[in-house]
N, C-alpha and C positions, 0 to 999 in steps of 0.2 A: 571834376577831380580836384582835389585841396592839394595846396602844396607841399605840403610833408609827404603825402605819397608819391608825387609827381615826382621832387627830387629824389626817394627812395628808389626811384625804380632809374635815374641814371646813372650812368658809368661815370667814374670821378677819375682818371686815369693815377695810377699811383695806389689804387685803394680798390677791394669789391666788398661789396654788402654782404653782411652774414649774420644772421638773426635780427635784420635790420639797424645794426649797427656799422660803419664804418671799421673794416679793417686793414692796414699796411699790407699790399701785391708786391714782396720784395721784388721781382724782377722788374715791373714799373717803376716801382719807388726808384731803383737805382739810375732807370732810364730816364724818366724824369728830373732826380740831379741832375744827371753828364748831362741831359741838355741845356739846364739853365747855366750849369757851369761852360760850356763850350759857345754859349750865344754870347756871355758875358766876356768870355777870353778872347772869341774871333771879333766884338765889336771895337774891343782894344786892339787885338794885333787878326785882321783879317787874311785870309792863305792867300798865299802868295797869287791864285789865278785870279782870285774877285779882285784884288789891287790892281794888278796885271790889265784886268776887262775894265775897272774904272780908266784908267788911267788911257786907254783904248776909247773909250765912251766919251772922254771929255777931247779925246785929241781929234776926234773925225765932228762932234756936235760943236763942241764950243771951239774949234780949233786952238786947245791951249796945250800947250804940254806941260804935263803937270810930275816933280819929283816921285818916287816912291813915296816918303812921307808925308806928300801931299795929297794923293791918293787916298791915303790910306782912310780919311774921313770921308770921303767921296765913295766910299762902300756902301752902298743900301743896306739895310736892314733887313728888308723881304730875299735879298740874297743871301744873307748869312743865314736867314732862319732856313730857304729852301740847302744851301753848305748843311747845314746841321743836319736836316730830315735826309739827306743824299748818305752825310756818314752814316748817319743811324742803320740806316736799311742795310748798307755792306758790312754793317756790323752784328748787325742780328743775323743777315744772311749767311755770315761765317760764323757764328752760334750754333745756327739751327743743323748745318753743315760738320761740324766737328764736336757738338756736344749733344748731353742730355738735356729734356729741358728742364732739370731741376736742380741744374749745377749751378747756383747763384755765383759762386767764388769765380765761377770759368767765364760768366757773363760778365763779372765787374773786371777780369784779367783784359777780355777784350778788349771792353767800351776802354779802356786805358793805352788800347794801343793805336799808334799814330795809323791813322789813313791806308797810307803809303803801305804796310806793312800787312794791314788787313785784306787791299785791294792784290798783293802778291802771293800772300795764302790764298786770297780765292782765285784766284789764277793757276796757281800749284795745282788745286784740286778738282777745277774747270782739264787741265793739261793731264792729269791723271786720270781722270773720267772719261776724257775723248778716248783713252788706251785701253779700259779696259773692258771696253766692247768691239766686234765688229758690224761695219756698216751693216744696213740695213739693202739702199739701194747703191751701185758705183759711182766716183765720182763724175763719171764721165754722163752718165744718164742723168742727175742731177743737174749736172751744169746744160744739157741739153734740154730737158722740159726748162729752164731758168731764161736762156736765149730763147723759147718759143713763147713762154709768160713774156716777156718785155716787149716782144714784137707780136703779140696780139692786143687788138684795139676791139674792144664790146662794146656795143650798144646801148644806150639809154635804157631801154627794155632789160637788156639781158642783164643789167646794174641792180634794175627795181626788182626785177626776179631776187637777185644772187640778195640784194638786201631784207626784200621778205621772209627769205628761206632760211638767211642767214638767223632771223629776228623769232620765227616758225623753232628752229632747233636747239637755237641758243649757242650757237656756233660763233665763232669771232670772225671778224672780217676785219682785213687789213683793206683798208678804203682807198688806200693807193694801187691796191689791186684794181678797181673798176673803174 
């Protein structure tokens, strides 16, 4: 394969191919900014929990106590980038929740709003949602198979079973379960 078709046929995040040209995916493109803008703004003034957790890190490892402002350079980078991809997803996730996907104006209103404000819209509509259905099973039969799941202990066997089967159907398995 030659490398002009090789790169042709990648995904450039920001951009998709279209008569083998490069063309601007407004909804990436925008995503794309807010994150280089938000790596570059939280490297400067990191939130307030990564300060918080450095500041936590150095006082149990190094036994130092270190100011807020001291901290504040004491922030990793691989935290802020995993900070950034954390807002990202509660921010699309309340996009994909309250819009079309072809409201560009509605996605740039979002990604513009602070954390705190997205994670309380989606909680609105988490707490609206839980209402506007009824249960399925009661809460009380729930909570009883929940006490009989905790206090059942399986088998080696009965693990590799539930994992083949699980791997057979395509099923997820929560691994703490077995």
């Amino acid at each position: 394969m030659n490398v002009e078709k090789k790169i042709s046929e990648e995904k450039i995040i920001g951009y998709d191919w279209q008569g083998g040209k490069l063309v601007v995916n407004p909804f990436e493109a925008e995503s794309v900014k807010w994150i280089f803008q938000s790596v570059t703004d939280y490297t400067k003034q990191p939130p307030r929990n990564l300060v918080d957790a450095a500041i936590e890190r150095h006082r149990i490892s190094e036994k130092v106590e270190l100011s807020y402002e001291e901290a504040i350079s004491k922030v990793y980078y691989c935290e802020i980038l995993d900070y950034v991809t954390a807002e990202l997803k509660q921010k699309y996730k309340l996009f994909k929740q309250t819009s079309s996907d072809s409201d560009i104006e509605e996605w740039k209103r979002i990604l513009a709003l602070p954390l705190e404000t997205v994670e309380q819209q989606l909680a609105n509509i988490s707490s609206d949602n839980e209402k506007s259905h009824e249960p399925i099973i009661s809460r009380e039969l729930f909570e009883a198979v929940q006490s009989m799941k905790s206090g059942h202990m399986t088998s080696e066997a009965q693990k590799e079973l539930l994992k083949k089967r699980a791997a057979e159907t395509g099923f997820i398995v929560d691994m703490k379960c077995l």
